[in-house]
C-alpha positions as CSV (number, residue, x, y, z in Angstrom):
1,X,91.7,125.4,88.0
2,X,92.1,129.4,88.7
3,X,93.4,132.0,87.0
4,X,94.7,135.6,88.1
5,X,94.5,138.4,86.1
6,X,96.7,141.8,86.4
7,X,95.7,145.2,85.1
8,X,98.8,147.8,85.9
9,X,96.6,151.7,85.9
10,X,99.3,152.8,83.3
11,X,97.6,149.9,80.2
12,X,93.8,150.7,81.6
13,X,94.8,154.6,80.8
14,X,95.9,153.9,77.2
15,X,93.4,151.4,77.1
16,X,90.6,153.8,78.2
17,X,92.5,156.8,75.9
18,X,92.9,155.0,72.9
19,X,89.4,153.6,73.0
20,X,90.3,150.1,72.0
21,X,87.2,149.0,74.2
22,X,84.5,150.0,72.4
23,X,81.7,147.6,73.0
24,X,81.0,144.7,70.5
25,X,84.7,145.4,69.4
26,X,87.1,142.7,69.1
27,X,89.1,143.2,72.2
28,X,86.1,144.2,73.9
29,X,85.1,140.7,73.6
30,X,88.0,139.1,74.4
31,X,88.1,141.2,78.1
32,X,84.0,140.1,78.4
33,X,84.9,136.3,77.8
34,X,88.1,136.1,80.2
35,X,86.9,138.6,82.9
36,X,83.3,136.9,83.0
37,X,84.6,133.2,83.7
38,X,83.7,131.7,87.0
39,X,87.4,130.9,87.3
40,X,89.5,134.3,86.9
41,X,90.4,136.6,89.3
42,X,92.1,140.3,89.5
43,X,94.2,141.5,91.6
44,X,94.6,144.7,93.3
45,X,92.6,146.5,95.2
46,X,89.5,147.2,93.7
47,X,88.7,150.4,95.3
48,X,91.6,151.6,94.8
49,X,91.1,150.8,90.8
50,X,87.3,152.4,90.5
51,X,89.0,155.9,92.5
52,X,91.2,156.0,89.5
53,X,89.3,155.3,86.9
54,X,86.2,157.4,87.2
55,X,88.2,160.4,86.1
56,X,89.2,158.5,82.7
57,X,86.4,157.0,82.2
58,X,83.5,157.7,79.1
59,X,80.4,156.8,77.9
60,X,82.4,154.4,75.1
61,X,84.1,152.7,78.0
62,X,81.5,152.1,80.3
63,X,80.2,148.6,79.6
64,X,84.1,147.3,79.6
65,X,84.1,149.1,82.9
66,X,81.0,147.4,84.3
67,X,82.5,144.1,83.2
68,X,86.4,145.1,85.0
69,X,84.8,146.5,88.2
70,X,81.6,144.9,89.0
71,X,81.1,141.4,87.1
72,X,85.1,141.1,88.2
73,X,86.2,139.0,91.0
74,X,88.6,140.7,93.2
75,X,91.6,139.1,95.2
76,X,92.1,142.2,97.0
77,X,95.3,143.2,97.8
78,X,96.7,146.9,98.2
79,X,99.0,148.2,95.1
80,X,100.6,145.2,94.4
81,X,104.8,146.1,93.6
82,X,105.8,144.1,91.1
83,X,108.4,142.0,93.7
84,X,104.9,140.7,95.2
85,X,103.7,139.9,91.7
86,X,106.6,137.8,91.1
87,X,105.2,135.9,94.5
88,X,101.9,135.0,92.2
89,X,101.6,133.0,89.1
90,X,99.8,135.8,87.3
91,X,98.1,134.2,84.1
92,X,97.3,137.2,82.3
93,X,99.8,139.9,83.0
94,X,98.4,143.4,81.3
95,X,101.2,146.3,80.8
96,X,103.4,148.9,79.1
97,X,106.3,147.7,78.0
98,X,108.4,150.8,79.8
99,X,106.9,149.8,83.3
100,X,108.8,146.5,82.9
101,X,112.2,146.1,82.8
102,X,112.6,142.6,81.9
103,X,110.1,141.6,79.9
104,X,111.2,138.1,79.2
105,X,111.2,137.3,82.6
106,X,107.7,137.6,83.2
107,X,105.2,135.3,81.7
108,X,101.9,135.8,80.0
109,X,103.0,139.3,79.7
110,X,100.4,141.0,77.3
111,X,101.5,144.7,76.3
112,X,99.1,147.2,74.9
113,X,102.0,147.8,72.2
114,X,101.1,144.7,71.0
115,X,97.2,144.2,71.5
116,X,96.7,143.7,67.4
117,X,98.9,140.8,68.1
118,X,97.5,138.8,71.0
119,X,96.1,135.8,70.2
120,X,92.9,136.3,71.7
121,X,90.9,133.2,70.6
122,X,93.2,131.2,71.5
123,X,94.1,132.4,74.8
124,X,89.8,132.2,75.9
125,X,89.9,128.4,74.3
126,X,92.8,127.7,76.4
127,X,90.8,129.5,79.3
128,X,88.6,127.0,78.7
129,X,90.0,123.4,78.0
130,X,92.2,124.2,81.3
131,X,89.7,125.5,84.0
132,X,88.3,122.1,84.4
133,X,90.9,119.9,83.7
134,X,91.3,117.1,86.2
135,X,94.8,116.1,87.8
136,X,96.0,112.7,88.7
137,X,98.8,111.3,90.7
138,X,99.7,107.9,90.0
139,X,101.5,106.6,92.9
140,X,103.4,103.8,91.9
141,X,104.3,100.5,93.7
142,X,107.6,100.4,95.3
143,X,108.1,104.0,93.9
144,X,111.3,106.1,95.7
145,X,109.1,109.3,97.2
146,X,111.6,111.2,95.2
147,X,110.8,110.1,91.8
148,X,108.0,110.9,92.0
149,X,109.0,114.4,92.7
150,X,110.0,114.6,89.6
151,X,107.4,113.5,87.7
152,X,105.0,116.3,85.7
153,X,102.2,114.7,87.3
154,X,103.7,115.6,90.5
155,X,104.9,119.3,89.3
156,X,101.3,120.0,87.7
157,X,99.3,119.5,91.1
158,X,101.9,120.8,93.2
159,X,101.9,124.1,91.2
160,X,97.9,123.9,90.7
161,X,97.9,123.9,94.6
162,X,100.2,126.3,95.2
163,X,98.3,128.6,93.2
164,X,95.2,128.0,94.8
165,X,96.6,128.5,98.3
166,X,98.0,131.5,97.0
167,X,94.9,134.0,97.7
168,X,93.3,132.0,99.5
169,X,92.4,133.2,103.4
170,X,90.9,129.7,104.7
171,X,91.0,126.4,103.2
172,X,88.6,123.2,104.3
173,X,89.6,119.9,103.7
174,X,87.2,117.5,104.0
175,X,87.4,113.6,104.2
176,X,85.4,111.7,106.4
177,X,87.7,108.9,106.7
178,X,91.2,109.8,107.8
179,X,90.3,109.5,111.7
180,X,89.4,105.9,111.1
181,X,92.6,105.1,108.6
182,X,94.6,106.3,112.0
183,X,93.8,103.5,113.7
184,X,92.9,99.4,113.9
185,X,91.0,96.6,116.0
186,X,93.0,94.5,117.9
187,X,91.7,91.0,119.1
188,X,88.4,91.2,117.9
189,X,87.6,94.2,119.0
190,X,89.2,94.4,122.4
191,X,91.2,97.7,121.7
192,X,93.0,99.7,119.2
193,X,96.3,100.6,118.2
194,X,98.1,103.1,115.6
195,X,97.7,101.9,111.7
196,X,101.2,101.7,110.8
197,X,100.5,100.6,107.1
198,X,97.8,103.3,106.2
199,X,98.6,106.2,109.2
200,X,102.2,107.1,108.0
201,X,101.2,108.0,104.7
202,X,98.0,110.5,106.2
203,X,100.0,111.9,108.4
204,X,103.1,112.3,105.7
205,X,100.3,113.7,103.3
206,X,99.4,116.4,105.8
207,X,102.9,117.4,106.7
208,X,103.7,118.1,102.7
209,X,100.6,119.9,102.6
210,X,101.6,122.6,105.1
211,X,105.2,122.8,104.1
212,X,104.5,122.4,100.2
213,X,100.8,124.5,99.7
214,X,100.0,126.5,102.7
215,X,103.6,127.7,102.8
216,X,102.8,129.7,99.2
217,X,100.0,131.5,100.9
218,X,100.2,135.4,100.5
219,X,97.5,135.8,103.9
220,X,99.6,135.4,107.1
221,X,96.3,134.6,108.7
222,X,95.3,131.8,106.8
223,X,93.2,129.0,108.5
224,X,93.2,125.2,107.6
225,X,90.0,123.4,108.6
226,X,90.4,119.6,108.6
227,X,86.5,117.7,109.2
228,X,86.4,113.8,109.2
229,X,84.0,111.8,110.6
230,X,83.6,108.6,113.0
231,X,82.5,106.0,111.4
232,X,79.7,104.2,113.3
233,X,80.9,100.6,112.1
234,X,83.6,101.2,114.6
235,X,81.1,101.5,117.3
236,X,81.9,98.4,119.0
237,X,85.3,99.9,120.3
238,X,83.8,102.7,122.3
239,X,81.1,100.4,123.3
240,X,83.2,97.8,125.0
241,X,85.0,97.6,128.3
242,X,88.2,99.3,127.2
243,X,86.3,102.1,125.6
244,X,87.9,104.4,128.0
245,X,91.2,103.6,126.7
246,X,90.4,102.9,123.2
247,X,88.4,106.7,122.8
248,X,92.0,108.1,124.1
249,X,94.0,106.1,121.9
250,X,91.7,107.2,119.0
251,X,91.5,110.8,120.5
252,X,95.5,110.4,120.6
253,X,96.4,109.4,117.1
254,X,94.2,111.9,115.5
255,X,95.7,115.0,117.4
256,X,98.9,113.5,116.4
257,X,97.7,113.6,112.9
258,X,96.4,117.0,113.0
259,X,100.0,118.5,114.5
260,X,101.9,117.7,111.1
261,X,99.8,121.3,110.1
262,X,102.5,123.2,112.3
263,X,102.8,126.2,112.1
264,X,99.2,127.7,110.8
265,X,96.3,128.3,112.1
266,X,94.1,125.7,112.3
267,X,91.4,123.3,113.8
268,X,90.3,119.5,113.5
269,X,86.5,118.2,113.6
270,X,86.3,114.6,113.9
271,X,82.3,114.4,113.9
272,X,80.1,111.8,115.5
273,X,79.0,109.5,112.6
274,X,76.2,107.9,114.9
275,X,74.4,111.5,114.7
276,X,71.5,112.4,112.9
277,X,72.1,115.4,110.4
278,X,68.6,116.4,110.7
279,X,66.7,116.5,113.7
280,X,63.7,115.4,112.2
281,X,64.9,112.3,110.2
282,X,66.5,110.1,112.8
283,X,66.9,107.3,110.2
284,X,70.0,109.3,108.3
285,X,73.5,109.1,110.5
286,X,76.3,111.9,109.9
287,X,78.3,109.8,108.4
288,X,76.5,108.7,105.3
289,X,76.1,112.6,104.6
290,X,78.1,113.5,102.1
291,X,80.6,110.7,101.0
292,X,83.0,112.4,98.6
293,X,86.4,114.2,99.6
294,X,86.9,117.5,99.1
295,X,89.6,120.6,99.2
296,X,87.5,124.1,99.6
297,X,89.6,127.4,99.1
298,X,87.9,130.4,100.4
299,X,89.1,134.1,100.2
300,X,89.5,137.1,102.8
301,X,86.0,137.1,102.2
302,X,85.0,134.0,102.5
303,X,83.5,133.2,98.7
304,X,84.7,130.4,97.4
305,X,87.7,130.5,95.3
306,X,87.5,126.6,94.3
307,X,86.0,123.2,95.2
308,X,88.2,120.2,94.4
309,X,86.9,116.9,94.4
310,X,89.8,114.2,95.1
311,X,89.1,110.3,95.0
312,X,90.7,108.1,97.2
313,X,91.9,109.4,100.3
314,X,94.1,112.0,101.9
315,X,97.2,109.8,102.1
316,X,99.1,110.2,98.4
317,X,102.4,111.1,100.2
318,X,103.8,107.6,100.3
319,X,107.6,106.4,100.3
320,X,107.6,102.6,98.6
321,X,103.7,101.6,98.7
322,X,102.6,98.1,98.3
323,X,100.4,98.5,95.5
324,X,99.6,100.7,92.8
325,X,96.9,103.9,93.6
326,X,95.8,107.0,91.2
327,X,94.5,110.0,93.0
328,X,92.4,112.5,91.3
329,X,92.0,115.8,91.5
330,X,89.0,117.3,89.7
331,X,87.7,120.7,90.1
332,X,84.0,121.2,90.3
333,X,81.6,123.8,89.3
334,X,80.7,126.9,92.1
335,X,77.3,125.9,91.4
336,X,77.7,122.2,92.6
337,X,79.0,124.2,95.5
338,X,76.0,126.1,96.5
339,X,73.2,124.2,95.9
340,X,74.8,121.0,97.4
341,X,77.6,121.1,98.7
342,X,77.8,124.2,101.1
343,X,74.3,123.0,103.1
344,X,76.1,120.0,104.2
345,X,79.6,121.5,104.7
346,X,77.6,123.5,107.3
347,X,75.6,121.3,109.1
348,X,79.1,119.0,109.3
349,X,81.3,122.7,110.7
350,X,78.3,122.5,113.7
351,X,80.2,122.1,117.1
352,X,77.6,119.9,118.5
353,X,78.4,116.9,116.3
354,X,81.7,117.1,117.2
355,X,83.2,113.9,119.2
356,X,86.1,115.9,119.7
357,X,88.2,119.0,118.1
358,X,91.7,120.3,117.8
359,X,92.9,123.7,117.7
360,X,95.9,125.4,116.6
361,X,96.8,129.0,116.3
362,X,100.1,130.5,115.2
């Protein structure tokens, strides 16, 4: 779903010396392909790379250095040691073999001692078949929460996750339902009371989140947005004699919900469905505005790093289900993003929809 790239100074020196990136030669092309994707990112501090290399630099070298320092996308981070690197899963490591002391314990490594070796071709098809490649967690009936643990479906997201949390310096998740999965009608609508069979696992799902994923963060001030939305076909409990009761008992069970994030920063939208998105179209409600879930990772920045779709709920953090569920995970183009996605994400972040909000800060 993401990829990080890392260039130590020492192999862009040799590189840049030994003019091995020539345009239209082969390795030339091989940088172009990996460093143009929509889905790989360097890290470093860019500044700090472009003050460097201007004194190296030559008219031969000046289209791979357009490509490295301006078509690049930078996770910026200042002079990475090589114990924070170890902290990253770094896809495509580039160095000199006498900066590194144990080169078998670092993976992807790709020396400039060996450049005639790397198998470039195959390392930009694998670029490709992997950027897009959907997950799934098959939760099974009956299933011991630790089996599953051990399953590579499991391992895959979990590590998939990790890495996208890595960099990332805010994160949205978005899924309109999990306020109403909190909670159900009693006696026909008289009042409501906690969902034991469907809360447990939401509230289980968001506690393994901020343990599991926002722990890996590197950005100590990361912020976890959570937006769901009322739905209006639950009007008839705020719109009863109990609804003083019943809007605290909803109110109640979702800031329970939201307190499994602990320790990070954080806040909680639950939106008011019966709301009209746009002012001047009174026949659309908030809730019918944008129906699929979604994890958003954003960086220091905040560009989008990546948009995953998921399908069927934020609750796949079950011990011994009932039945049967897949969940799946599928990452989706930063075009989607901008032209559709991101104008509704915005009109749903708008405080003035909100029936109520959480905050937490660290």
């Amino acid at each position: 779903m993401i990829f990080f790239s890392y260039f130590s100074k020492d192999f862009l020196s040799l590189l840049l010396k030994k003019k091995l990136v020539k345009k239209d030669t082969d390795t030339f092309h091989f940088f172009k392909d990996l460093l143009r994707s929509e889905h790989v990112y360097l890290v470093g501090d860019k500044s700090e790379y472009r003050e460097y290399l201007k004194d190296i630099a030559t008219d031969e070298s000046y289209h791979f250095l357009n490509i490295l320092l301006v078509q690049g996308k930078w996770v910026n981070t200042q002079s990475p040691s090589h114990e924070y690197l170890k902290n990253v899963n770094i896809d495509y490591y580039f160095d000199v073999k006498k900066n590194i002391s144990n080169p078998d314990g670092i993976i992807n490594l790709l020396t400039i001692d060996k450049i005639s070796d790397w198998k470039k071709d195959e390392i930009i098809d694998n670029l490709y078949k992997e950027c897009d490649r959907t997950l799934e967690l098959k939760i099974k009936a009956n299933q011991n929460l630790a089996i599953l643990q051990k399953t590579k479906q499991y391992i895959d997201f979990v590590n998939c996750f990790e890495k996208l949390a890595s960099f990332s310096s805010s994160i949205i998740i978005y899924d309109k339902y999990i306020s109403s999965q909190l909670i159900y009608v009693k006696n026909a609508g008289s009042y409501v009371d906690y969902n034991h069979s469907l809360g447990k696992a939401y509230n289980d799902t968001l506690k393994f989140f901020s343990d599991k994923i926002l722990s890996k963060s590197l950005n100590k001030n990361l912020h976890c947005k959570i937006i769901c939305i009322f739905d209006p076909r639950h009007n008839y409990i705020i719109n009863n004699k109990n609804k003083i009761e019943n809007s605290k008992m909803y109110e109640d069970h979702s800031r329970k919900f939201f307190s499994n994030l602990g320790k990070y920063n954080g806040s909680m939208q639950i939106k008011d469905g019966n709301k009209a998105p746009d002012k001047e179209d009174m026949y659309e409600n908030l809730f019918d505005l944008l129906h699929d879930r979604y994890f958003l990772f954003f960086d220091h920045d905040e560009n989008l790093l990546r948009m995953v779709n998921f399908k069927n709920g934020f609750d796949f953090i079950k011990e011994r289900p009932k039945k049967t569920k897949r969940y799946m995970f599928t990452p989706e183009k930063r075009s989607s993003y901008e032209e559709v996605i991101l104008p509704k994400i915005e009109i749903l972040k708008d405080k003035e929809k909100d029936m109520f909000s959480f905050q937490n800060h660290a």
